[in-house]
N, C-alpha and C positions, 0 to 999 in steps of 0.2 A: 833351491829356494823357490818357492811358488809364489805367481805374480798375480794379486789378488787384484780384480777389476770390479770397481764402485758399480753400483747400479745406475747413477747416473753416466757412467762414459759410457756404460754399455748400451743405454739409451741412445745416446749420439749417434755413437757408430752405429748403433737400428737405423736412426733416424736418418744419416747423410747417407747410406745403401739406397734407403727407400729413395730419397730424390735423385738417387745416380739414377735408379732402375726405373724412376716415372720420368725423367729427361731425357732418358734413351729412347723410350716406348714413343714419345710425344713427338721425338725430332724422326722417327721413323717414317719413310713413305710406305702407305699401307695402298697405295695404287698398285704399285707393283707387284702386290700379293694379290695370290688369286687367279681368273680364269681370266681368259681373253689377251693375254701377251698385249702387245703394244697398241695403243690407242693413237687413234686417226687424229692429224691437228687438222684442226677447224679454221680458215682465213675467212671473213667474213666480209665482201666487199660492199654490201648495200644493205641497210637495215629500214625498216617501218618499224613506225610506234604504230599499235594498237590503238583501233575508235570504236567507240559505240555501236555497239552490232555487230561487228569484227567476227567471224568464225576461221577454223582453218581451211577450211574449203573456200568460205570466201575470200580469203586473201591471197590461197590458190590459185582460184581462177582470175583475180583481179590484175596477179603479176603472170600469170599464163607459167604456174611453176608445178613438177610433177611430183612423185616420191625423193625428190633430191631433196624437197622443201623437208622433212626430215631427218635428213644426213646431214642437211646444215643446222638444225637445232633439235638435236637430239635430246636435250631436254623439257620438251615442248609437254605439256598435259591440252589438248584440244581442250578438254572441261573446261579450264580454268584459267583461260588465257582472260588479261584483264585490260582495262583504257588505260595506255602508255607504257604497255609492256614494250620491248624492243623487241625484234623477229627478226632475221637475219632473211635476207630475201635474193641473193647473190654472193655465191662465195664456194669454196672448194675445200674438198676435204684430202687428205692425204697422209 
């Protein structure tokens, strides 16, 4: 005997697949994919807000800090640093 399936349940079961397969995708860490293995934690022990005028050089030479000053905020854009951004100004990477 053949088991004849409605277009509507076949719909469903499309339907609950799809959100299994976008709830997997979503709850997936996509860090870990990719180049560069294991990423540096960042402990951040002094931060400045951003002032008017503010460059990264000058906040460089203002805390007397070298190329570390970008190991600790590696996501820094010099461009586009803005008034009350936070900056991490002491702190270690590991």
């Amino acid at each position: 005997m053949a088991v004849v399936i409605s277009n509507e349940s076949l719909n469903l079961v499309l339907m609950l697949c799809l959100f299994l397969i976008i709830s997997f995708a979503e709850g997936k860490q996509i860090g870990d994919i990719g180049f560069g293995g294991v990423k540096a934690t960042l402990r951040c022990q002094k931060v400045y807000g951003v002032e008017a005028g503010d460059t990264c050089n000058g906040i460089m030479g203002k805390f007397k800090l070298t190329a570390h000053f970008f190991a600790i905020n590696p996501n820094i854009n010099c461009n586009t640093i803005f008034v009350g951004q936070w900056l991490c100004i002491a702190g270690t990477t590991k």
